[in-house]
Structure formats: C-alpha cells, structure tokens
LUMGU-78595 format. One record per atom (N, C-alpha, C): x negated, y, z. Coordinates in steps of 0.02 Angstrom, whole numbers, padded with zeros to 5 digits, always signed. Each point is the difference from the previous one (the first is absolute). Example, Ala and Ser with C-alpha at 12.3 -4.5 7.8 and 13.67 -1.06 7.14 Angstrom:
-00660-00284+00390+00045+00059+00000-00045+00060+00000+00018+00053-00036-00042+00059+00003+00039+00055+00037
This chain:
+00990+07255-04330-00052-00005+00049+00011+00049+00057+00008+00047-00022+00005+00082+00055+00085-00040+00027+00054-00040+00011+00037+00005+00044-00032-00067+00027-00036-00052-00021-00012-00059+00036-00054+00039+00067-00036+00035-00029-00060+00036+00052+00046+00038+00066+00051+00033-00018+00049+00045+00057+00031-00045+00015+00036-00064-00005+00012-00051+00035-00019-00058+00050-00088+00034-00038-00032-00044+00065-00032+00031+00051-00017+00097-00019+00006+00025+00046+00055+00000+00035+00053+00014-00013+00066+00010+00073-00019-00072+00030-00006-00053-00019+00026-00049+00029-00064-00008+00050-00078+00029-00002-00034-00018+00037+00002+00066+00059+00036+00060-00023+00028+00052+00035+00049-00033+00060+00051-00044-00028+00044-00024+00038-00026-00058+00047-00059-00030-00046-00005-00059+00086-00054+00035+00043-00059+00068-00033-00013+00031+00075+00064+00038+00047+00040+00021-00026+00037+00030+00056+00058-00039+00034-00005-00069-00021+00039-00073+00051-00053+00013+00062-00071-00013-00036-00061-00036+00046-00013+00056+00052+00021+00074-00040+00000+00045+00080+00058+00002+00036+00049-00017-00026+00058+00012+00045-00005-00062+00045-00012-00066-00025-00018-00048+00039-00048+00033+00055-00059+00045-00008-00028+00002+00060+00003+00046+00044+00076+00040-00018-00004+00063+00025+00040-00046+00089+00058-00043-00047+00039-00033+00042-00046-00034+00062-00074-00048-00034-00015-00037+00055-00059+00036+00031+00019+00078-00004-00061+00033+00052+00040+00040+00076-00035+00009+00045+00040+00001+00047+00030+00079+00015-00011+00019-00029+00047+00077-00003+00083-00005+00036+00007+00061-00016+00084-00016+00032+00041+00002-00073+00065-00021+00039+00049-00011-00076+00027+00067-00011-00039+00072+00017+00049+00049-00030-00062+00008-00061-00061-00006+00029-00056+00012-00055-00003-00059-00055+00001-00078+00016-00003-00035-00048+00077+00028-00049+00040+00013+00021+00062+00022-00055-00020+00061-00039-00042+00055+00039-00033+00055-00045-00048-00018-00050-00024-00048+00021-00053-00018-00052+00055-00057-00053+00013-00024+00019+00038-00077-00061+00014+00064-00059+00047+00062+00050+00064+00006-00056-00067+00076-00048-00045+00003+00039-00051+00026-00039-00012-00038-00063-00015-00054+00022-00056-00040-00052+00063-00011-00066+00073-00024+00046+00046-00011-00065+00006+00044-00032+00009+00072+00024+00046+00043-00036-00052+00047-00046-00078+00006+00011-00053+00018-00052-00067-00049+00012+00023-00057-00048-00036-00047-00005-00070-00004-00012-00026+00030-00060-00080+00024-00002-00031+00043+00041+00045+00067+00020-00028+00051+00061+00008-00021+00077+00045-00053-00010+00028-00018+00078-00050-00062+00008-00026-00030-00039-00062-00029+00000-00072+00004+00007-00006+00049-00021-00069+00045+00011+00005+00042+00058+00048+00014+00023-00010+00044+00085+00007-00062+00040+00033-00052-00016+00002-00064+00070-00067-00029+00000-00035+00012-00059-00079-00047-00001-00036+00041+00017+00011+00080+00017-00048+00040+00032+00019+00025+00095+00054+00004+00002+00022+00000+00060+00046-00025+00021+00033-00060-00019+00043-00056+00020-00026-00053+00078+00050-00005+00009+00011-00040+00066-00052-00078-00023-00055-00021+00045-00021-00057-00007+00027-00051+00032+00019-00067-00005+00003-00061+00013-00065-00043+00063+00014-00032-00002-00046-00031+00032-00055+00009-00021-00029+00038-00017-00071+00020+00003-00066-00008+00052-00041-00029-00012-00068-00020+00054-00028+00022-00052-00074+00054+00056-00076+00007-00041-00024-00002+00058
C-alpha cells in the first residue's frame, strides 16, 4: 500500500509541475525569466512549485 500511495503522489506531483510549466510558457514574461522559472520548477519539483504558486509569473489572467 505505502509504495502504491508514493506512486500516486509523484505522479500527481508530476502532472502539477507539467500544468505550471505549461503556464509559465503561456504567460507573457520574457524568455530569460520563463527559463528561470521552468528550470526552477524542473530541477526542485515540490519547492519549485510552491514558490511559482506564490510568486510565479501569471498567464492570462483577468479579475
């Protein structure tokens, strides 16, 4: 049970940090910052996740 449970954490680990890298790309920043952030999010995946959802580059955003 305990490796089926860490398998489905990474794997839901791994499709949030597609779904931010996907939006780091389609926000309008420049490409030296969207590359600071991608190779953020790749290279510490849970911490590089939690600083892009607190101060990460937004997308097309309207409020």
């Amino acid at each position: 049970m305990g490796s089926t449970f860490n398998s489905l954490v990474g794997l839901i680990i791994l499709a949030l940090d597609i779904w931010a890298i996907l939006n780091v790309i389609k926000s309008g920043n420049e490409v030296g910052s969207k590359v600071l952030w991608i190779l953020l999010i790749a290279l510490l995946p849970v911490v590089g996740l939690v600083i892009w959802a607190i101060a990460g580059p937004r997308g097309n955003v309207r409020i």
